[in-house]
C-alpha positions in Angstrom: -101.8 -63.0 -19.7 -99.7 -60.8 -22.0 -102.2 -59.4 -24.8 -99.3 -57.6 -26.9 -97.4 -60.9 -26.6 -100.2 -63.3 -27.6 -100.8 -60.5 -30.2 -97.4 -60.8 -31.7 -97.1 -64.6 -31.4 -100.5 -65.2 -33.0 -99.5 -63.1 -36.2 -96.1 -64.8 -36.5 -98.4 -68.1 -36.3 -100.0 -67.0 -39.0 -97.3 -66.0 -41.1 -95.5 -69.3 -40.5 -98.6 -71.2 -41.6 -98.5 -69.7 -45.0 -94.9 -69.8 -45.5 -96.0 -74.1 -44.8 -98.6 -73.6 -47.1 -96.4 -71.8 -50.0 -93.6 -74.7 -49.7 -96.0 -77.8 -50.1 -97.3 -76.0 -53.1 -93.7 -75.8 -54.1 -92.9 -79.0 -53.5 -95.8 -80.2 -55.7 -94.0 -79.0 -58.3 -95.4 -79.1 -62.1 -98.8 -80.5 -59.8 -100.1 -83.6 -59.2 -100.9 -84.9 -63.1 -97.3 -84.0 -63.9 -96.0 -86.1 -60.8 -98.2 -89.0 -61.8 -97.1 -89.0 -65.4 -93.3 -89.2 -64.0 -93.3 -91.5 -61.6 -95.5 -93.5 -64.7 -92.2 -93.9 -66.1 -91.0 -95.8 -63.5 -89.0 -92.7 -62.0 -88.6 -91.1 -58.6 -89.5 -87.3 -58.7 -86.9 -85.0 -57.9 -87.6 -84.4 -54.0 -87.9 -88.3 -53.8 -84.8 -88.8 -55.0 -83.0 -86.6 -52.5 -84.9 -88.4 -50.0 -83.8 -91.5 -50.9 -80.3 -90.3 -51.3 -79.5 -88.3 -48.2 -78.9 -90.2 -44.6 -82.5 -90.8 -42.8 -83.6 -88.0 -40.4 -80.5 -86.4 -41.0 -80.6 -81.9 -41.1 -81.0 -80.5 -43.9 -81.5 -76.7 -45.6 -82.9 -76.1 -48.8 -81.9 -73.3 -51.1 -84.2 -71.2 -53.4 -87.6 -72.9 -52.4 -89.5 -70.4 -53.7 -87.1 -69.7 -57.0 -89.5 -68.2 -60.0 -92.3 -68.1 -57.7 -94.9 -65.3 -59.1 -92.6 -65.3 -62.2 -92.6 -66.1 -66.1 -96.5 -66.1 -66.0 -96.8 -65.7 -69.5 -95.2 -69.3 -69.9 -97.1 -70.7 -67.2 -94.5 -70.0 -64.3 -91.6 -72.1 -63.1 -92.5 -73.7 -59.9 -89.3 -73.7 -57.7 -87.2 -72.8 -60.5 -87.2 -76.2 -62.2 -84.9 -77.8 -59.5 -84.3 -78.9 -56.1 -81.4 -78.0 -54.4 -80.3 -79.1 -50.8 -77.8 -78.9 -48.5 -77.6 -82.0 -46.5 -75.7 -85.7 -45.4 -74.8 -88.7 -47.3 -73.2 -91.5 -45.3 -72.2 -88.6 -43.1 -70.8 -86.7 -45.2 -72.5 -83.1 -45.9 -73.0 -82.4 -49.7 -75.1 -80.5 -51.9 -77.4 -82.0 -54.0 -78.8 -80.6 -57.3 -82.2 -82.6 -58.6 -84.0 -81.4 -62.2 -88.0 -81.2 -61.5 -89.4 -83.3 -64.9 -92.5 -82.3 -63.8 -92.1 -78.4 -64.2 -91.6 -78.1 -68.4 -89.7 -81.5 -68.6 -87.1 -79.7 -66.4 -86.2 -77.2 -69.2 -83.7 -74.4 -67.9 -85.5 -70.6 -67.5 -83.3 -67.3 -66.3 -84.2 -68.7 -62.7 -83.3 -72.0 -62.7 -79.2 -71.3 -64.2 -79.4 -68.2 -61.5 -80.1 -70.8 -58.9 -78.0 -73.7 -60.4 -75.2 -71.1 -60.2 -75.8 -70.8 -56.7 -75.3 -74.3 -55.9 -72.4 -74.3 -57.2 -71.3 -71.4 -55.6 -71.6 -72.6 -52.0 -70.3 -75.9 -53.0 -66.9 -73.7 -54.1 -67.0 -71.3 -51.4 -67.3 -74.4 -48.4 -65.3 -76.8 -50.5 -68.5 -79.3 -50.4 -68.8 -82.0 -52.6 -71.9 -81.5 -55.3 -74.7 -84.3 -56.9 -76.4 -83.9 -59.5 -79.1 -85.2 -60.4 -80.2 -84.7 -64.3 -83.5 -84.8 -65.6 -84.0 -82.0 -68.3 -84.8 -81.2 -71.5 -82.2 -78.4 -71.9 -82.6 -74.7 -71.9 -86.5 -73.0 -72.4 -86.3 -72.1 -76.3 -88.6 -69.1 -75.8 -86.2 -67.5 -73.2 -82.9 -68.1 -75.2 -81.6 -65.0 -75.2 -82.0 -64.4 -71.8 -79.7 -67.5 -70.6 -77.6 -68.9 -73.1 -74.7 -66.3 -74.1 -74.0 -64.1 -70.9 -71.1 -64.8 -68.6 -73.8 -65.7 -66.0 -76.2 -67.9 -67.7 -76.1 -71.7 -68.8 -72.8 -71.7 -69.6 -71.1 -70.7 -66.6 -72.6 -74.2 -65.1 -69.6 -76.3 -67.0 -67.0 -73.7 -66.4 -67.8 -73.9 -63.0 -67.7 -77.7 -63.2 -64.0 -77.2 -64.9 -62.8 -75.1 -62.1 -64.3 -77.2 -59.3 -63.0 -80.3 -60.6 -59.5 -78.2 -60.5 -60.2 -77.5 -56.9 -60.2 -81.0 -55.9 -64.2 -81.0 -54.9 -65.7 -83.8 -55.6 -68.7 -84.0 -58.2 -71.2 -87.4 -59.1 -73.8 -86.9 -61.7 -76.9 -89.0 -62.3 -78.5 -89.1 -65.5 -81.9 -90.3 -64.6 -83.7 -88.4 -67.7 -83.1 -86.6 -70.9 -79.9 -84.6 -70.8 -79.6 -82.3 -73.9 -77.9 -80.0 -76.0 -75.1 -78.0 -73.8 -76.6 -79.6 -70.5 -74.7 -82.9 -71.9 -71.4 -81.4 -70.6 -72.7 -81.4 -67.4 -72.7 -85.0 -65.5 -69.9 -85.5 -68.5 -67.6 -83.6 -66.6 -68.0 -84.4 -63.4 -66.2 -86.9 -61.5 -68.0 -89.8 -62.1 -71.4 -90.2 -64.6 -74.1 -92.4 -63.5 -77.0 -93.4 -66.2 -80.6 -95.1 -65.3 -81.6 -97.6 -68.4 -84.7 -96.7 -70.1 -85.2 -93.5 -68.8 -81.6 -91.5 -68.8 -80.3 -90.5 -72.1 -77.7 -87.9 -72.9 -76.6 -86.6 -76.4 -75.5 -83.2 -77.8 -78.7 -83.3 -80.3 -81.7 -85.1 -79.9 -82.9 -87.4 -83.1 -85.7 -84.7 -84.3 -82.8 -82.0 -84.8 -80.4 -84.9 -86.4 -82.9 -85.2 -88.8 -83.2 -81.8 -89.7 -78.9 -81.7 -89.7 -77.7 -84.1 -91.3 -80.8 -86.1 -92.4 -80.1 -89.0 -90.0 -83.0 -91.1 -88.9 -82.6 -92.3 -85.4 -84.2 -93.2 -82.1 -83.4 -91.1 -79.0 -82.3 -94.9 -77.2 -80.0 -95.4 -79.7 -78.7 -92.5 -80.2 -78.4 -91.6 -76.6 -79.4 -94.2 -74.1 -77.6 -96.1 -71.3 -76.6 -98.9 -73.5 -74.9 -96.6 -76.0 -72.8 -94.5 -73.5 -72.5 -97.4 -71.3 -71.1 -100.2 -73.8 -70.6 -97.9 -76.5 -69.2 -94.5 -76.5 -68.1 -94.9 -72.9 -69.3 -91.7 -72.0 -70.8 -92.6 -69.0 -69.4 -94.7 -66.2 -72.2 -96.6 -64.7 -75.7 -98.3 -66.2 -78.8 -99.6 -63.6 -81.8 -100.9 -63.9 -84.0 -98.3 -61.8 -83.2 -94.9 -59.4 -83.0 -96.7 -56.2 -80.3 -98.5 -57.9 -78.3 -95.3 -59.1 -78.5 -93.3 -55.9 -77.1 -96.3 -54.0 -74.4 -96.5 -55.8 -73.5 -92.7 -55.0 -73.9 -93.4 -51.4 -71.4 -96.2 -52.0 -69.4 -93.8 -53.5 -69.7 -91.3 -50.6 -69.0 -94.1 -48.0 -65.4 -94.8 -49.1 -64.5 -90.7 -49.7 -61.2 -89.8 -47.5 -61.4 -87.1 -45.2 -61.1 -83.4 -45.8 -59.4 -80.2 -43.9 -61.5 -78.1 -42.0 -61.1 -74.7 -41.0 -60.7 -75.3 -37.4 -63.6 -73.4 -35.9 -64.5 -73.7 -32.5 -67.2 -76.0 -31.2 -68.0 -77.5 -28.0 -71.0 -80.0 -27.2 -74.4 -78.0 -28.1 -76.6 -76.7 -25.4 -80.9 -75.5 -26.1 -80.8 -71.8 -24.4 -82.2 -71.4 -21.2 -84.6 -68.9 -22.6 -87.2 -70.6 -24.5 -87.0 -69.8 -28.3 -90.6 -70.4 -29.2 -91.2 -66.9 -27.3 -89.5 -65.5 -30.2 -93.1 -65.7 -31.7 -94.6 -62.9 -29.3 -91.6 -61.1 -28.4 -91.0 -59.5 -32.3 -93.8 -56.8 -33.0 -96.2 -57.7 -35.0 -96.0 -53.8 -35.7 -92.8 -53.3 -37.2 -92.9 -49.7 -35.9 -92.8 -51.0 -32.2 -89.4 -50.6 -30.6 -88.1 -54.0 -29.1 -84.9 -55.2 -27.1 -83.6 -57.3 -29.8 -81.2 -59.1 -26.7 -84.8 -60.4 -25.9 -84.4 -62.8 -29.2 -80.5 -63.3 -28.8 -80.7 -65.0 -25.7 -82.9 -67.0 -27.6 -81.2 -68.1 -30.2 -77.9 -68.7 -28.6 -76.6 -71.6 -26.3 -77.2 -71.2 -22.6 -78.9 -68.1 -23.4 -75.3 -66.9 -23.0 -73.4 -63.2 -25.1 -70.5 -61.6 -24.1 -71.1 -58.1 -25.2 -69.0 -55.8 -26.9 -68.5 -52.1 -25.9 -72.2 -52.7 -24.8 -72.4 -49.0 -22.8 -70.9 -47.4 -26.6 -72.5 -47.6 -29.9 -75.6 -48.9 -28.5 -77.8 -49.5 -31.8 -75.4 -52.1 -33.1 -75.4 -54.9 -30.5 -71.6 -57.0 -30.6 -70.6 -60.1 -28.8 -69.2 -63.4 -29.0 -71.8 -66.5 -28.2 -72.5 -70.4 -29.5 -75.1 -71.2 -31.8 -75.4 -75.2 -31.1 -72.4 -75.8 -30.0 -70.4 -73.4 -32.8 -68.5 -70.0 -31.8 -70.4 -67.0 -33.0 -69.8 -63.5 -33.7 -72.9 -61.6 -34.0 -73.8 -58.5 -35.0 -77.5 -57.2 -34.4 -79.4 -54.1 -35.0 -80.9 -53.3 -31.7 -84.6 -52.2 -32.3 -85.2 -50.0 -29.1 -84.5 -46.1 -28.4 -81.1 -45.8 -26.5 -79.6 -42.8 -25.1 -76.0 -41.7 -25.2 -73.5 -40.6 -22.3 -73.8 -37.3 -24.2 -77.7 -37.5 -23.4 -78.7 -38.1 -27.2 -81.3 -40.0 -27.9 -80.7 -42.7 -30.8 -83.7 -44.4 -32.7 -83.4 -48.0 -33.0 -82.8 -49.8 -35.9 -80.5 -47.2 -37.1 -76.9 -46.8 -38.0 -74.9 -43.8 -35.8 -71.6 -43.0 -36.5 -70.6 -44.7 -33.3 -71.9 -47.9 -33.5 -70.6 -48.2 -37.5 -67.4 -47.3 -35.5 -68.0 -50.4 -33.0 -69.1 -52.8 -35.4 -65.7 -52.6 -37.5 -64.0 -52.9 -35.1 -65.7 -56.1 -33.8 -65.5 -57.8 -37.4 -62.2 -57.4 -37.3 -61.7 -58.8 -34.1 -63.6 -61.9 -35.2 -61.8 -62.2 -38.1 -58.1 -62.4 -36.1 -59.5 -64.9 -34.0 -61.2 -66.8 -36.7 -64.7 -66.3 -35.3 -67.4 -66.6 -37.7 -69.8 -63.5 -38.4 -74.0 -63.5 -37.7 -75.7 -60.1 -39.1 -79.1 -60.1 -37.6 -80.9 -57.5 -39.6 -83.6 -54.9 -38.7 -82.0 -52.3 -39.7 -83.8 -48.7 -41.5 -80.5 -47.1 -42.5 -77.4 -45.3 -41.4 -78.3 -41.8 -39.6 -79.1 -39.0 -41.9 -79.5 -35.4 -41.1 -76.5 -32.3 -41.0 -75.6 -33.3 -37.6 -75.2 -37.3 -38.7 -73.1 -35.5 -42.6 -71.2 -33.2 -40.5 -70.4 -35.9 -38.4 -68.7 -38.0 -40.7 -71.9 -40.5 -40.8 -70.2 -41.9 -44.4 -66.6 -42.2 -43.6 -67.8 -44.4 -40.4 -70.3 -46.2 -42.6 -67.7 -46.9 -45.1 -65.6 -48.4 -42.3 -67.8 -50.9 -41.2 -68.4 -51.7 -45.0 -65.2 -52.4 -45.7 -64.2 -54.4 -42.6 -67.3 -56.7 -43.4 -66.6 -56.6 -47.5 -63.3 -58.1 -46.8 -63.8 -60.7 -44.0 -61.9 -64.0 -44.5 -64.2 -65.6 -42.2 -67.6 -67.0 -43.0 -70.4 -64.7 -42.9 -74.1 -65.7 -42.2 -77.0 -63.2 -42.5 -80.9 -63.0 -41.3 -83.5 -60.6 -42.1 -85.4 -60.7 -39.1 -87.5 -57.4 -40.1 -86.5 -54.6 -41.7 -83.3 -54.7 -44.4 -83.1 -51.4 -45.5 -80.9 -49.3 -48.2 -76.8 -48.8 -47.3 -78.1 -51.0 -43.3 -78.9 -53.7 -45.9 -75.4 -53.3 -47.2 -73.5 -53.1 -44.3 -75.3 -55.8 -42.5 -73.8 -58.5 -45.3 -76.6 -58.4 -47.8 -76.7 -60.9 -50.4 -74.0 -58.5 -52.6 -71.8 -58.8 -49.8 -71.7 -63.1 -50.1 -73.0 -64.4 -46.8 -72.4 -68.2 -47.2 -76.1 -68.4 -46.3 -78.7 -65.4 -46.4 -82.1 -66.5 -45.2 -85.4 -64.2 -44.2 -87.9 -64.7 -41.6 -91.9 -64.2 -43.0 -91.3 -60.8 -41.0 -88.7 -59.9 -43.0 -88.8 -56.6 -45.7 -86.0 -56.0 -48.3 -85.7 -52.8 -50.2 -84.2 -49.3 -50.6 -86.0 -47.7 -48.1 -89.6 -48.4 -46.3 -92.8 -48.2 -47.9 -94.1 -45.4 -46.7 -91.1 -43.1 -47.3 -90.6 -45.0 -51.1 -94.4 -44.1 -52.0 -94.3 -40.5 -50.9 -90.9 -39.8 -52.5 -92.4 -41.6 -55.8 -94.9 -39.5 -55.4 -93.9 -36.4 -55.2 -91.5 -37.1 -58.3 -94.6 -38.0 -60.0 -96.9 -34.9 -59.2 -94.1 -32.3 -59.8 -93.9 -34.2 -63.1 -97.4 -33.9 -64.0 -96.9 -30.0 -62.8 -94.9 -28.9 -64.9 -96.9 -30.2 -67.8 -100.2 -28.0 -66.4 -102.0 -31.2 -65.1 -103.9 -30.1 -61.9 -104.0 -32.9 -59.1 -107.1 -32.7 -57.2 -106.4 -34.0 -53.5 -108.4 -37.3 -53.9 -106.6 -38.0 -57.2 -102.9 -37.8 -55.9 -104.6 -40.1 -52.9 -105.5 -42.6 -55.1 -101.7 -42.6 -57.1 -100.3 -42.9 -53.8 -102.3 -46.0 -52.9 -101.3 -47.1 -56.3 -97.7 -46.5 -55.8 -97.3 -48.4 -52.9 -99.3 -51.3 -53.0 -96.7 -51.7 -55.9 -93.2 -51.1 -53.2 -95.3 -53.0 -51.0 -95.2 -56.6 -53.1 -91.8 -55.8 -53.5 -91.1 -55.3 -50.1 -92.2 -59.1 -49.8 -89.9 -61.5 -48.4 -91.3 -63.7 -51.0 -90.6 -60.9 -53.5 -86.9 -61.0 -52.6 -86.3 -65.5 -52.6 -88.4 -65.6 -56.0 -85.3 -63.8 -57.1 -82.7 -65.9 -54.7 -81.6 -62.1 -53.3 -82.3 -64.9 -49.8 -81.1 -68.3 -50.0 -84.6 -69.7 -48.0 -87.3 -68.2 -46.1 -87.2 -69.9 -42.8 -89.5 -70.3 -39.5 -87.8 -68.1 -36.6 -87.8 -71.3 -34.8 -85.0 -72.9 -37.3 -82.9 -70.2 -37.5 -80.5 -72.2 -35.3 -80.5 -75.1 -37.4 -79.7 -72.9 -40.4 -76.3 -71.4 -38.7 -75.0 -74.4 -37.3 -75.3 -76.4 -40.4 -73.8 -73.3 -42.5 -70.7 -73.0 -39.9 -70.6 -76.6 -40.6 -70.3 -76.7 -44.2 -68.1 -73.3 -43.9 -65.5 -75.6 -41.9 -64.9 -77.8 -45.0 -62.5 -74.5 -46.5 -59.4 -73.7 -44.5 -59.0 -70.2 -44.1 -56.4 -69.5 -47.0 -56.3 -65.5 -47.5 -55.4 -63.5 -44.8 -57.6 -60.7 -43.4 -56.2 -56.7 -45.2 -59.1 -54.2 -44.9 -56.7 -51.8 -47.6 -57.3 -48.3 -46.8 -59.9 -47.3 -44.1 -61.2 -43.5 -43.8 -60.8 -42.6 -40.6 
């Protein structure tokens, strides 16, 4: 028996049963009186409906889960954002799907919930896959007006996106299965096609209370709005049923007789499980995050036939490069490797950390991938790049910047995961979320922030006491004790992996065990965009 293993794997265990815990709270929603109200109505909720839509026991990845979470307390919080959005199959066709939650304030739109809507639409551009929508809303969160409605990325980026898309050629089906209001109209109006549910969907630029107060006009929201009216009427929709069921069968009708589409022509060969059993991932990862490890230990894991072909492995040790298959797909990854390593030169480098010669390394393995149209994997537990006069005088920047720039301007898809630590510029140059990953997703290990939180706190803290210095305020020893535990139980919450999707800075928190799943059904959508723009890094310090 291995304590330190059963150790680790037990506190993974535990961290995975909360992050369960967490999502079926999410998927509740507005809670359980809001869902019975809705599905009163004669509706589906929004998670039902993508059930019922998508292909049974087909994969599927879900973006922004935890959206809002811990936010907008003051207005009772925004479960989830307000909406569902999943990547997954209809009549085997992949797709993302984009449901309103009724249940969380009638669906209304909050900072969050265009932030996320906005990302749906962006990996629907970026992978050339088609988009559903599902509407169910009551427009955008009056309260909050200023903070979504004029900027150039709030509400109204939504329908130029749905413009430009429809320009692009990918394919968009809306369902208007409740209210759609105000500027939210323009919406399933410009997409492809416009489906309407009778009784329940209605869609009109104002709603009959603010008629009223405009023009005097008295008028029912039905006949104002309703299926009838743009069905028979105005013609603004295309489509009218009786019920859901009946709406999202027709889109899957729909989806069945779509013609094909390019692909970007990555390489995959029939998928193999890895000969090294990935469920002792769970006691192989510290539950210290101080611990070294051999982060190889958790690559032969995750990749097929426990199989990498290493790159420069005896040079630039603390950045591990090779080529492998994750299910069946050709993989580049790049890994921060988490134990101590010495050099030829006999130097001894800490892991986790970015040297000058394994920036150098790691540039020049994304470029290689990106001549032979390899996809990119960043597996993060990284602290930084190497600081010091020996790292500065040793060009530690010029060789970060290198590796920056070859990632920055990769052609091919990127995918990243925040195994532990994704600290400062290592966040940066191990495609962060600024750095557009097609997918970014965190383990519950995972920590995201400028630096860690011990050395945050005792910076902040010195800042804070030389303040209070220089305006005569004497700190006793216990009283700068207790302003330090003050200071970082406050980094710490940010530190959060939770902290970091409530903000969609990761697409999804994830169990370790899926992390597979996650790549090979992002390399999946990723080979729905032919590679159009060839591969220029522009000027490189060297």
């Amino acid at each position: 028996m291995n304590l330190e293993f059963n150790k680790n794997e037990d506190s993974i265990k535990q961290l995975n049963f909360q992050l369960k815990k967490r999502l079926e709270k999410v998927a509740l929603g507005g809670g359980e009186k809001r869902i019975a109200a809705h599905k009163a109505k004669g509706k589906l909720t929004a998670r039902e409906r993508i059930e019922y839509l998508l292909d049974k026991d087909s994969e599927t990845v879900e973006i922004g889960a935890f959206a809002g979470e811990g936010m907008y307390q003051e207005e009772g919080g925004c479960p989830g954002g307000g909406v569902v959005v999943v990547i997954g199959w209809v009549q085997g066709r992949q797709c993302v799907v984009v449901a309103n939650d009724a249940t969380v304030k009638a669906g209304a739109w909050f900072p969050i919930t265009a932030k996320k809507n906005l990302r749906a639409q962006e990996i629907s551009i970026e992978n050339k896959l088609p988009i559903i929508y599902l509407v169910d809303s009551a427009g955008v969160y009056l309260p909050m007006q200023d903070e979504i409605f004029p900027d150039k990325e709030h509400f109204g980026r939504i329908f130029r996106n749905n413009a430009v898309m429809s320009s692009m050629g990918i394919v968009q089906l809306a369902a208007i299965m409740g209210p759609c209001v105000a500027g939210g109209a323009y919406l399933p109006i410009m997409s492809d096609e416009a489906m309407i549910v009778d009784g329940t969907g209605s869609v009109f630029l104002a709603g009959s209370y603010l008629v009223k107060s405009a023009i005097g006009e008295s008028i029912d929201n039905e006949t104002l709005g309703g299926a009838t009216t743009h069905s028979e009427i105005s013609g603004v929709t295309d489509y009218k049923f009786a019920t859901d069921e009946e709406c999202l069968e027709h889109i899957r009708n729909i989806f069945d007789k779509l013609g094909g589409h390019a692909t970007a022509g990555f390489s995959r060969k029939t998928p193999t499980a890895p000969k090294e059993n990935p469920a002792e991932i769970l006691g192989l990862l510290p539950a210290d995050r101080a611990k070294p490890y051999d982060m190889m230990d958790i690559i032969r894991r995750l990749v097929d036939d426990s199989e990498f072909e290493p790159y420069k492995d005896l040079y630039g040790q603390t950045l591990l490069c090779g080529l492998a298959r994750i299910d069946g797909w050709a993989v580049g990854i790049v890994a921060n490797q988490r134990k101590i390593v010495k050099t030829k030169k006999g130097a001894m480098q800490m892991g986790g950390v970015i040297y000058s010669d394994s920036a150098d390394k790691a540039a020049r393995f994304i470029m290689n991938c990106n001549q032979k149209r390899i996809p990119l994997v960043f597996l993060h537990d990284v602290s930084g790049f190497m600081v010091g006069s020996q790292s500065e005088h040793g060009g530690i920047i010029k060789d970060g910047a290198k590796m920056v720039n070859a990632m920055a301007n990769s052609v091919v898809p990127k995918f990243s995961v925040v195994i532990g630590n994704s600290y400062g510029a290592g966040n940066y140059a191990m495609c962060g979320k600024a750095y557009d990953p097609r997918l970014i997703v965190a383990w519950p290990t995972a920590q995201l922030a400028v630096m860690s939180g011990a050395a945050a706190a005792n910076t902040l803290l010195q800042i804070q006491v030389a303040s209070l210095k220089a305006k005569g305020e004497v700190i006793t020893p216990e009283a700068e004790k207790e302003l330090l535990d003050r200071i970082k139980a406050r980094y710490d919450e940010q530190l959060s992996p939770y902290y970091a999707a409530a903000r969609l800075w990761v697409d999804a928190i994830i169990d370790p065990l899926e992390t597979r799943k996650v790549i090979s059904q992002g390399i999946s959508m990723a080979n729905h965009a032919p590679i159009e723009k060839a591969y220029n890094v522009g000027v490189i310090q060297v």
